[in-house]
N, C-alpha and C positions, 0 to 999 in steps of 0.2 A: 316467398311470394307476399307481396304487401297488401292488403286486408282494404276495404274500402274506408277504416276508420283509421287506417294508419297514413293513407293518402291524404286524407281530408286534415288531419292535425299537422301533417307535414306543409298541406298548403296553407292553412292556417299561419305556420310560423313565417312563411316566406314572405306572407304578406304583412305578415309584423313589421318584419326586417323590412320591407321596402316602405312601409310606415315610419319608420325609426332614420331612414335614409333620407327621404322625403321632409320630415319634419328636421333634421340636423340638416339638411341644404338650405333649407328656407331660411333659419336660423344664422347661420354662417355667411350668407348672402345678405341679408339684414347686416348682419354684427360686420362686415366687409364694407358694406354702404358708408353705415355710418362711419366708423373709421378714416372713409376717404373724405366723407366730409369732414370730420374731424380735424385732419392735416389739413386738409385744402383752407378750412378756415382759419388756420394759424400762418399761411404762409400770406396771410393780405398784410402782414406787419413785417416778416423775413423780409429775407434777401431776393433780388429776382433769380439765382439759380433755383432757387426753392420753386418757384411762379413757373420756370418752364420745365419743371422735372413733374408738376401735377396741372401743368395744360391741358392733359384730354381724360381731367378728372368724369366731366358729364359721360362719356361714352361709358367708363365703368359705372358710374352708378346706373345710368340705365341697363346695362348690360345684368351689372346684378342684382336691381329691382325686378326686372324680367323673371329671373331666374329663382328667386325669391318667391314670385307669384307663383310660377310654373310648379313651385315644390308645395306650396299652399293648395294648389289646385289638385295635383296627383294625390296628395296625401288624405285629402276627402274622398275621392275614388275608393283608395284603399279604405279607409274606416266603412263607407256605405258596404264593402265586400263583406271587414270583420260584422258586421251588423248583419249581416246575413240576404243581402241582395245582392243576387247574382249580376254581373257587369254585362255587358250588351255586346256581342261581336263585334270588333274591329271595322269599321267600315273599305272595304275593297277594291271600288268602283268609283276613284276619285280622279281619272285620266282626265277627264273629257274637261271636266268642272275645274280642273288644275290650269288647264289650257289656256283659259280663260286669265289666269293671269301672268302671262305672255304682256300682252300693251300696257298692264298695270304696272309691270316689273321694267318695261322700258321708258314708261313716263316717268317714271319715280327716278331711273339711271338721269335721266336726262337733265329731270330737276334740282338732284345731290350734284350734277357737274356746274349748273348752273350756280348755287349755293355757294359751292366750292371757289367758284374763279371771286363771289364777288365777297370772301372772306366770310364767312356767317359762321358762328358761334359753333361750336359742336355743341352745345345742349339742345341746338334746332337740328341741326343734322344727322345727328346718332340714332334715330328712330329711323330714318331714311336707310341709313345707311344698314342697321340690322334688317329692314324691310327685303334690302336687296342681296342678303343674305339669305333670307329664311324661305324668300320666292322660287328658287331656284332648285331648293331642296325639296320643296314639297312638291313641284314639277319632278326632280325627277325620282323622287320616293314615290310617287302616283305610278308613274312608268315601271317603276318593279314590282309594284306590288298589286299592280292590277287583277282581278280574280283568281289572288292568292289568298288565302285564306293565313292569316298568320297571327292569330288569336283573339282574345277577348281587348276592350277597352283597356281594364286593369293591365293586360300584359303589354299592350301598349306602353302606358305612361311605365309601369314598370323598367322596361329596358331605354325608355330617354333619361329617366331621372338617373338609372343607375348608369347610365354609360355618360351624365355631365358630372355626379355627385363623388359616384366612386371612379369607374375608368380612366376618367380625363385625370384627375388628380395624380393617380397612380401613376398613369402616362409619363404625367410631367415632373413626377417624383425622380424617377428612374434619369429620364433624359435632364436633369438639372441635374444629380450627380455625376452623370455623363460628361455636362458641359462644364462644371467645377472641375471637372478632372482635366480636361480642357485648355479652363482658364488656368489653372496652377502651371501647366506645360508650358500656355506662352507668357506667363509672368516671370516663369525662372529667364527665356529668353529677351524679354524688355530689361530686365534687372542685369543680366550679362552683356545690355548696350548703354553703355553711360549717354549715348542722346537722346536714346528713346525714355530711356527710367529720369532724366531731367525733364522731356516734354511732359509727361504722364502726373510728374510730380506737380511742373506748374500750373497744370490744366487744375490738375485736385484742388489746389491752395486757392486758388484764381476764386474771386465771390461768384462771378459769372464772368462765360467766354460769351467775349464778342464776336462776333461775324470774321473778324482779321484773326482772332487767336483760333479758330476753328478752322478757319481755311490754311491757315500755316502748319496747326496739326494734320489735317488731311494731307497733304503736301508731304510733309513727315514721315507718316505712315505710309505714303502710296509704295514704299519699297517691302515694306511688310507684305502688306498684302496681296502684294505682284508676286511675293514669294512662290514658287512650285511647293515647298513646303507645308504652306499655309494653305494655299491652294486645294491640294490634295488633301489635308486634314481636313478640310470644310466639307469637301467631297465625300470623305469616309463618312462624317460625323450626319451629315445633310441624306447623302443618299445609300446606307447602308443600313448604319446604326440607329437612325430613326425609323427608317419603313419596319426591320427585323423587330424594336420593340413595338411601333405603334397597330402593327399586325397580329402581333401577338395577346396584344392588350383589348383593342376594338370589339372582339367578342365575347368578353369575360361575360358579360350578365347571360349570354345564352346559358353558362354552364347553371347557373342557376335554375333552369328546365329539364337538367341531364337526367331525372329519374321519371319524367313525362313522358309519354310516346308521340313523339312528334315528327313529323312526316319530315323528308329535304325539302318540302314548298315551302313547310314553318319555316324551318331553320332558315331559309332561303329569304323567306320577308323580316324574320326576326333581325338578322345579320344585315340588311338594308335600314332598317330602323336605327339598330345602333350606331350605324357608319354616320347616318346622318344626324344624331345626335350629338358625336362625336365631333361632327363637320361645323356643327354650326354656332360654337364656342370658340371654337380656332379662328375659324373665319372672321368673323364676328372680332376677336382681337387683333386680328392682321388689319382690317378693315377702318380700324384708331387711325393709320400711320398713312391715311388718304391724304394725295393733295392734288389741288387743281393739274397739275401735271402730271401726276402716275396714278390718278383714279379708275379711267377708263382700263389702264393694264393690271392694275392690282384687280379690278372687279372684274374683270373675265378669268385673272389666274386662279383666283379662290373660289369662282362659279366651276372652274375644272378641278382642282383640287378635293371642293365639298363632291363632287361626282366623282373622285379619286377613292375617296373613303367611304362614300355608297357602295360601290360596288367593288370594292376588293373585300369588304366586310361581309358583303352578299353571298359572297361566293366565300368564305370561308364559313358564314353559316350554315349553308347547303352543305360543305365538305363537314363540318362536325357533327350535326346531326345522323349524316347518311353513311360515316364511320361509325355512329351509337347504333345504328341496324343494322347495320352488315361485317363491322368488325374491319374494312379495310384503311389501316393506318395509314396505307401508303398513300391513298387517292387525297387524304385528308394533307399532310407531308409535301405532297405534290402540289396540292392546291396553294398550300403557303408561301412553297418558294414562288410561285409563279405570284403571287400576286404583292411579296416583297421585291421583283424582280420590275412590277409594274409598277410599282409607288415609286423604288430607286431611281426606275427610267426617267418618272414623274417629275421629282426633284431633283433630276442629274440637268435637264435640259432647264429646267424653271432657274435653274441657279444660274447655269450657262447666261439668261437672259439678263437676269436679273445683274449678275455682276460686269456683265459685259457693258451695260448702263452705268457705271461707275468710271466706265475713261480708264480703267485698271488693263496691264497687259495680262492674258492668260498664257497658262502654258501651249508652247506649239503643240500636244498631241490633244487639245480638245479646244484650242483657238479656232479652229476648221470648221468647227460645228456650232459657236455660236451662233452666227448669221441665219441659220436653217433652225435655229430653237420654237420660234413662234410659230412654226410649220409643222413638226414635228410634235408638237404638243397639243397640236390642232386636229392632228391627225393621231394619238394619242386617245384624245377627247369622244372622236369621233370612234375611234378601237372601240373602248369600254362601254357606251350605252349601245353598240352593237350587240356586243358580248352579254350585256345586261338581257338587251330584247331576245337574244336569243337564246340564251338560260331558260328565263320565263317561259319562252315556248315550250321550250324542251320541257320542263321541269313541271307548266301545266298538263303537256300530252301524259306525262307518266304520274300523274295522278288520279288516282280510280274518280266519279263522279262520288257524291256521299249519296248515302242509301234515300229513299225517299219512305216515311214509313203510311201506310196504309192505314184508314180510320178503322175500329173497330169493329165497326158494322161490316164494312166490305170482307173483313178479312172472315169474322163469322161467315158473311156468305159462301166466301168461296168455300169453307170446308164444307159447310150441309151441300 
């Protein structure tokens, strides 16, 4: 049984370590910045492939001066904690007040489209375009965590920092040897077609492809890609093998609270938090590859997506905590497949769209369903914040009210 002073040195170190997490993101984001300014300023005397390989230099460094700040920020949290002031509740009761920015998050779309068509700079756009990231997440992390209680400030910024600093990392760790394994599979097969291992080589040599050598490679490739082969490997790779690691991963920093008694409401908004810290890095770099012509569908797919990683994360928080009280592996097990079963679905039909937009033929046994993907995803969409609100229901009904405690006076009274 652990001692009130052995809890207290234990939190003590955790909050080191998320000090120590915190100040090496800040750090690394800084040291990333600079960097890309670095290259970016050598390539004004290069070659222009150099020029358009660091064109959406601005969105990164915004992206992680943001992120740089945010780790500057948390990281004072934590020291006010080591210094012995207790952090202030999480605030709870942010629906209403979220709501509100609904017309803001729609003027902002409307003004990045406008931007967009008349070519404006990504250093003026990028702040837009994270806006319309970040809005949608905090809408609907308000909708799950509504008079939930899911811990202090500290534990807050704790599970964003550690779920952009360590999780995401890790994530991408894994799934980039994934995709190296991947690549090496279809370089043995480009190397076993003498036309494709000659395009690929002239493309590399070439200083810069022009609009004619890129179109004649597209043109090239289109038999690759139309592959069944290929086809199906993207599918495995897209909607299997990422949902199983990126499910597995999204919760990690809950475990970091495994020896706290924390209710399934915690775990429940704790696992909403990370999803959407998770969500809004990802997005946020899908969101680089906007153009006046697939803005409007890349920003509703990633508005579904960041609500993808809300709440399958939710509900695996709920499921691991409420395994730590009751010991049932299974419901936790359960909760996993089901909700890699819902990312897979996620990304089985987002691909279906997305690739059917490339004029590529697919295979007849999933050609059938392109056409019905943006319906289906919609409906998708509309599944999960269902499934969200009605968690929350559930999961406020079954939690006791907290005690309310009595002034000392009164309670003297009642005994005499």
């Amino acid at each position: 049984m652990q001692t009130a002073a052995t809890r207290s040195s234990r939190y003590s170190l955790l909050t080191v370590a998320q000090l120590v997490v915190r100040v090496s993101g800040a750090l690394l984001s800084a040291l990333a910045a600079g960097l890309i300014l670095y290259l970016n300023s050598r390539t004004i005397s290069e070659s222009a492939a150099f020029s358009i390989a660091y064109s959406a230099d601005p969105f990164m460094i915004w992206s992680l001066a943001i992120l740089g700040l945010l780790g500057i920020w948390s990281a004072f949290v934590a020291i006010r904690k080591l210094n012995g002031k207790q952090p202030s509740e999480a605030p709870d009761k942010l629906l209403q007040s979220s709501l509100i920015l609904i017309p803001v998050w729609v003027t902002i779309a409307i003004a990045a489209g406008y931007l967009l068509d008349q070519k404006i700079s990504l250093a003026f756009l990028t702040p837009l375009m994270i806006l319309l990231v970040v809005i949608p997440l905090i809408i609907t992390l308000a909708l799950g965590i509504e008079k939930i209680q899911h811990g202090t400030v500290q534990h807050f910024w704790g599970l964003v920092t550690g779920s952009i600093f360590v999780t995401m990392p890790l994530t991408m760790l894994l799934e980039g040897v994934l995709l190296l394994i991947a690549v090496s599979l279809v370089s043995v097969k480009i190397a076993s077609n003498p036309d494709l291992y000659t395009l690929f080589l002239s493309l590399s040599q070439a200083d810069a492809a022009s609009q004619a050598q890129l179109q004649h490679a597209y043109s090239q490739l289109t038999p690759l890609l139309s592959s069944p082969t290929v086809i199906y490997g993207l599918i495995l790779g897209l909607c299997v093998l990422a949902p199983v690691v990126e499910e597995l991963f999204k919760p990690l920093m809950i475990w970091a609270f495994a020896k706290r008694s924390l209710t399934p409401a915690q775990g429940f908004g704790m696992g909403l938090i990370c999803g959407a810290a998770f969500a809004v890095l990802e997005s946020a770099l899908a969101m680089r590859m906007a153009t006046s012509l697939s803005f409007v569908q890349l920003l509703l797919g990633r508005t579904g997506t960041s609500t993808l990683h809300i709440f399958c994360t939710g509900l695996m928080g709920w499921a691991i905590v409420s395994g730590w009280r009751d010991g049932n592996v299974l419901r936790t097990a359960l909760t996993y497949t089901g909700v890699v079963l819902m990312h897979g679905l996620w990304n089985f039909f987002a691909f279906l769209m997305g690739y059917g937009a490339l004029s590529i033929s697919l295979p007849q046994t999933v050609e059938s369903l392109a056409p019905a993907s943006p319906w289906i995803l919609a409906l998708l969409f509309v599944l999960m914040v269902t499934i969200l609100w009605v968690m929350k229901v559930r999961i406020l009904a079954q939690t006791p009210p907290p005690l309310i405690q009595l002034p000392a006076e009164n309670m003297n009274e009642g005994q005499a």
